[in-house]
C-alpha positions, 0 to 999 in steps of 0.5 A: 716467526715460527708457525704454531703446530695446529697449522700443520695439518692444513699444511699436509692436507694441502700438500696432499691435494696438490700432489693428487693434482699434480698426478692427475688424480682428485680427491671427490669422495661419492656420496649417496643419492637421495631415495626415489621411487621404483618397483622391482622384479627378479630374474634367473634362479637362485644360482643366478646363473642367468645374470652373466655376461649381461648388457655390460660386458662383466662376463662371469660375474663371480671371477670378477668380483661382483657376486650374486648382488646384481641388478639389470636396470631398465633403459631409462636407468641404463643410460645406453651403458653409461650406467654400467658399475653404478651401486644402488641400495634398493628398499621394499616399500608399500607392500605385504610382501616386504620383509619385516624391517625393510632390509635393503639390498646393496647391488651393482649394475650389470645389465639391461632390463629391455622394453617389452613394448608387446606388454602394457607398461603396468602389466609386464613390460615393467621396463618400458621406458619412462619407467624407472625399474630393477630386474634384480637377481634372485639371490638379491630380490630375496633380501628385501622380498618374498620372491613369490611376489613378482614385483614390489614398489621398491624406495631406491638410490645411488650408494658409493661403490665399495672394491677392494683394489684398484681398477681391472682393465680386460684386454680384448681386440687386435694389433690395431684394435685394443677393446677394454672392458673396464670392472671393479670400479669403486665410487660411483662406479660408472666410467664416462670416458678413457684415454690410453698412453703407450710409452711412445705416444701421447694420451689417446681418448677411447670410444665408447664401444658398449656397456663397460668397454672403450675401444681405441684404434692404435697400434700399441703392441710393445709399449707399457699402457697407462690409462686415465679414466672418467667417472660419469657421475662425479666427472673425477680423474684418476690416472693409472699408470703402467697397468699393463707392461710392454709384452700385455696380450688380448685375453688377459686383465690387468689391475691398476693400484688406484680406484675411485672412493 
């Protein structure tokens, strides 16, 4: 007997989903934390010269696409690095120095906010541990606050990570030492583990070097790279394949045609 049309699309999408399976790759879709209390500052000035490089390895932030929406998280948020890329929509709360409406701040992760154990937790070392706090770039600060405040209560959460294109994987290191610094992560937008494969050997896994780069100790010079990386938050898998041709060089960055959502 003929199937009837409606059943069609269930078709598809099941066909779709084994395909992405079958290609190592996974349909999650990450979605928003509820909110949860914090309090804010900023830090540099409204150039937000002061926020490159940073904790996470991102360099210049405006070459790799993430702006002056930056935030430096405190190290119980930065989870020794595994936090890098993660997206918060942060909220001013509680105080006079809120603008009106409650606008919110959309900002990525991109460095660490280091105790101050010489401060009083409540008092200037807003980044001691257990304390939950963004240092956030000025430019960002100045969207949910007047910057004259120092420091506000803020209502804060996990958004998705929205990146045009696919994943940049920044190549640093030596014939024997390839380091990869891992940006534009989309989703949750934060990496718990990578595998690298030459066109000459099997998946090898990645160590975690520091903030956003993993390190692989192989002899890869001459082989197109493919790469499958982990997301921390969500644990999907996306698998990239031949980011990199066979003549890749140390210094260069290379995009990948897929991303988390």
């Amino acid at each position: 007997m003929a199937s009837s049309s409606s059943s069609r699309p269930w078709r598809s999408l099941c066909f779709v989903t084994l395909l992405a399976m079958a290609m190592g790759q996974t349909l999650a879709v990450f979605q928003p934390a509820p909110w949860s209390m914090a309090h804010a500052t900023f830090y540099g000035d409204e150039s937000a010269s002061a926020t490159m490089g940073g904790a996470c390895g991102y360099g210049n932030l405006f070459n790799n696409g993430y702006g002056t929406d930056t935030t430096a998280l405190s190290s119980t948020l930065f989870n020794n690095g595994y936090a890098c890329g993660g997206c918060y929509q942060i909220r001013c709360t509680g105080s006079t120095a809120c603008f009106r409406g409650w606008p919110i701040a959309t900002v990525t992760a991109t460095n660490l906010c280091p105790p101050n154990w010489s401060e009083d937790s409540n008092n200037g070392g807003w980044c001691n541990p257990p304390r939950a706090h963004f240092d956030m770039s000025k430019p960002a600060f100045m969207k949910i606050a007047a910057w004259k405040a120092g420091i506000v209560p803020v209502l804060y959460r996990r958004v998705p990570c929205v990146r045009k294109g696919g994943l940049r994987f920044s190549f640093q290191g030596n014939g024997y030492w390839l380091l990869v610094y891992l940006m534009n992560v989309g989703g949750g937008g934060d990496v718990a583990g990578m595998w690298v494969k030459g066109t000459k050997t099997g998946w090898i896994s990645m160590s975690h070097n520091w903030g956003a780069s993993y390190q692989a100790f192989a002899s890869l010079g001459g082989q197109a790279l493919s790469f499958k990386v982990m997301s921390y938050t969500t644990k999907e898998t996306v698998v990239a394949w031949n980011v990199a041709p066979s003549n890749w060089n140390m210094g260069l960055t290379y995009q990948a045609s897929v991303n988390f959502r």
